[in-house]
C-alpha positions, 0 to 999 in steps of 0.5 A, a space after each residue: 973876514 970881520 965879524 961884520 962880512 961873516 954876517 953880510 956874507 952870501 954863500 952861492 951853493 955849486 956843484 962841482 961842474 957849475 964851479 968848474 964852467 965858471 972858473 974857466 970863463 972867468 979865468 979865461 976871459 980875465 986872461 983875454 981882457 974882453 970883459 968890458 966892467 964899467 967900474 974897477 970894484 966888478 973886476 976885484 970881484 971877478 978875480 975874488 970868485 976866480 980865487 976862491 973857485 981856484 982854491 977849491 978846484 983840483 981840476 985846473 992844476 991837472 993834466 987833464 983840464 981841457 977834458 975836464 972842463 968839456 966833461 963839466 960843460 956837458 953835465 951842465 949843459 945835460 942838466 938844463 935840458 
């Protein structure tokens, strides 16, 4: 990253669960193709923010994803309520 994206950059701040519920719906509606973008520029940063989440998560490489992502969906969805 250039000097000049550092200073445009934006940084969203997450927790790990919100990090987790994204990653699994951007992956898996990537995977699906049902994400309807009207310009190829939405899907470089749908798959930008599908990598950089990957990177930071432990979660999708383990055995226990599916578990994970539930566990993940509750805390958010505990959050809210």
């Amino acid at each position: 990253m250039t000097d000049t994206d550092q200073k445009s950059a934006i940084y969203l701040r997450l927790t790990r669960a919100e990090a987790l519920v994204l990653f699994e719906w951007v992956a898996r509606v990537g995977a699906a193709g049902d994400l309807l973008v009207e310009d190829p520029a939405e899907q470089q940063v749908l798959w930008r923010i599908e990598g950089q989440l990957e990177s930071k998560l432990s979660e999708p490489l383990g055995p226990e994803y599916k578990e994970a992502v539930e566990a993940a969906r509750k805390e958010v969805r505990g959050s809210e309520q």
